[in-house]
N, C-alpha and C positions, 0 to 999 in steps of 0.2 A: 596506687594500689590496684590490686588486679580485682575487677566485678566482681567474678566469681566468690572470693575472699569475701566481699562485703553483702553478697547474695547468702552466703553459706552459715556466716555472725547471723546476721537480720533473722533466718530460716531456722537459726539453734532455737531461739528465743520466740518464734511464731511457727511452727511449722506447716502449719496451714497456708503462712502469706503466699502472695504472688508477689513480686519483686520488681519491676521496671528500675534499671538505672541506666545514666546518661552522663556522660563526660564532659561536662560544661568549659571547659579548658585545652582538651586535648592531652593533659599532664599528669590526668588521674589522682590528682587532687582533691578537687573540685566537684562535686558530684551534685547531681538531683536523683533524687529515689521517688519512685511515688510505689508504695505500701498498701497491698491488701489483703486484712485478713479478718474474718470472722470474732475474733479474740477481741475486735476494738469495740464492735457492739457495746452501749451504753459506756462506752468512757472517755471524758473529756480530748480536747485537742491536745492539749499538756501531757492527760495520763498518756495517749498513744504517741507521744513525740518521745517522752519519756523510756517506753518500752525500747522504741527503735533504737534512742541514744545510748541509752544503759548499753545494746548490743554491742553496739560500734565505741564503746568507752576506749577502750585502747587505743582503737585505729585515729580515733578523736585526737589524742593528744599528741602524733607522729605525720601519719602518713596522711591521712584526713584531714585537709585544712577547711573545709566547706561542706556542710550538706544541706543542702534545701531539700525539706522532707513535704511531702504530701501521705497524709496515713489517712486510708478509706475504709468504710466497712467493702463488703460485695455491695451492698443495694445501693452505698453511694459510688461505686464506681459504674454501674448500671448490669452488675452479674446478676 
């Protein structure tokens, strides 16, 4: 699946985030995101894991076989 694609899902659903993703494979399957957005402020690790996945539900069940998420506010990412 093309970044872009899974930049642009993530971004409908936070549009504030910042977005890092990485190709853990080469195959674009496989992915790490790491997530930041203001919107996570006070809510659990679940509730922001949650948010991201909901985004990427489609792509979850096809072309997504893998994500390792990291979801930050800004202050824990040091913005």
């Amino acid at each position: 699946m093309d970044p872009q694609d899974i930049e642009s899902k993530i971004r409908a659903a936070l549009p504030d985030a910042r977005v890092t993703l990485r190709d853990l494979t080469g195959t674009r399957d496989h992915w790490e995101a790491t997530v930041v957005s203001a919107a996570f402020e006070g809510k659990s690790r679940i509730e922001r894991h949650r948010i991201v996945f909901d985004a990427l539900a489609e792509e979850l069940k096809g072309p997504i076989h893998a994500l390792t998420l990291k979801a930050l506010t800004p202050a824990q990412a040091g913005e």
